[in-house]
N, C-alpha and C positions, 0 to 999 in steps of 0.2 A: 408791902401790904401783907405780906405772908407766905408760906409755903407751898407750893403746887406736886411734890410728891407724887400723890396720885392722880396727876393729871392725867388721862386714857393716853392724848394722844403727842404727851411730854417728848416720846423721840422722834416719834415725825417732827416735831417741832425743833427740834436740836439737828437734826441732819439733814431736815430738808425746808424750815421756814427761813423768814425773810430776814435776815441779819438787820436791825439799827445801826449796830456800834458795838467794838469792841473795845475794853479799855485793862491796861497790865499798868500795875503799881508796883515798885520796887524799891522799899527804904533800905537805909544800908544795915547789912545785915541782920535783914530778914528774910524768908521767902517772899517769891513773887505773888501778888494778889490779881486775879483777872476777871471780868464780870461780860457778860454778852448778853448785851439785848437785843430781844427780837421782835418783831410788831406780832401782837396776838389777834391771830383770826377776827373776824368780828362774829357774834352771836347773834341768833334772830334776840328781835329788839334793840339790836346795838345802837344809840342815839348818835347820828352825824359821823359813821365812821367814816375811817380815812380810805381813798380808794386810790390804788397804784397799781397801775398796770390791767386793770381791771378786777382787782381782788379787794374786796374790804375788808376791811382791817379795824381794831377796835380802836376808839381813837382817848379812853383813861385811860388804858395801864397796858403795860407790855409786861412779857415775860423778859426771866435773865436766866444764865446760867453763872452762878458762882463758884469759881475755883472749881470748874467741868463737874462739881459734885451735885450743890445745894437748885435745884428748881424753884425760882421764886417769881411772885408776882408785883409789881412795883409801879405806883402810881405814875400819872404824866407831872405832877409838879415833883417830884422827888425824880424822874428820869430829864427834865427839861433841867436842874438843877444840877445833876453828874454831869450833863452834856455840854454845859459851858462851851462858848470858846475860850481862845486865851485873856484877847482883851476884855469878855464880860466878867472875868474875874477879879478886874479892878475898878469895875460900875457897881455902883450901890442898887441892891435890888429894889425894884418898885413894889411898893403892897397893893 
């Protein structure tokens, strides 16, 4: 969805929020690609967040970290879409 940069609290969030999922891509002969998402806080007004542990959490879009550089923010149907398992990558998506 875009860049979070200047997000205030981008390094609490890298060293101490809630990991999703981490995922490393390596074609041959090229560098490694690695992306981590993390569940994003929820905001007052957040609609139906998700609650774990006792924490809510936003339940469209997570944060990622790209290549430990780039801070980004990234929808739930483009995050449910990376997150595949194996065998839904040979199921036809439903619209």
């Amino acid at each position: 969805m875009g860049f979070e940069e200047k997000y205030m609290y981008k390094d609490s969030i890298i060293q101490h929020g809630r990991q999703l999922a981490t995922i490393r891509l390596q074609r041959n002969g090229e560098l490694m690609q690695e992306i981590t998402f993390y569940f994003k806080p929820a905001a007052q007004g957040t609609k139906k967040p998700i609650i774990i542990g006792g924490i809510s959490y936003d339940n469209d879009s997570f944060f990622a970290l790209l290549n430990k550089k780039d801070f980004i923010l990234v929808g739930r149907k483009i995050t449910e879409r990376i997150l595949k398992t194996y065998p839904e990558f040979y199921e036809m998506d439903v619209q």
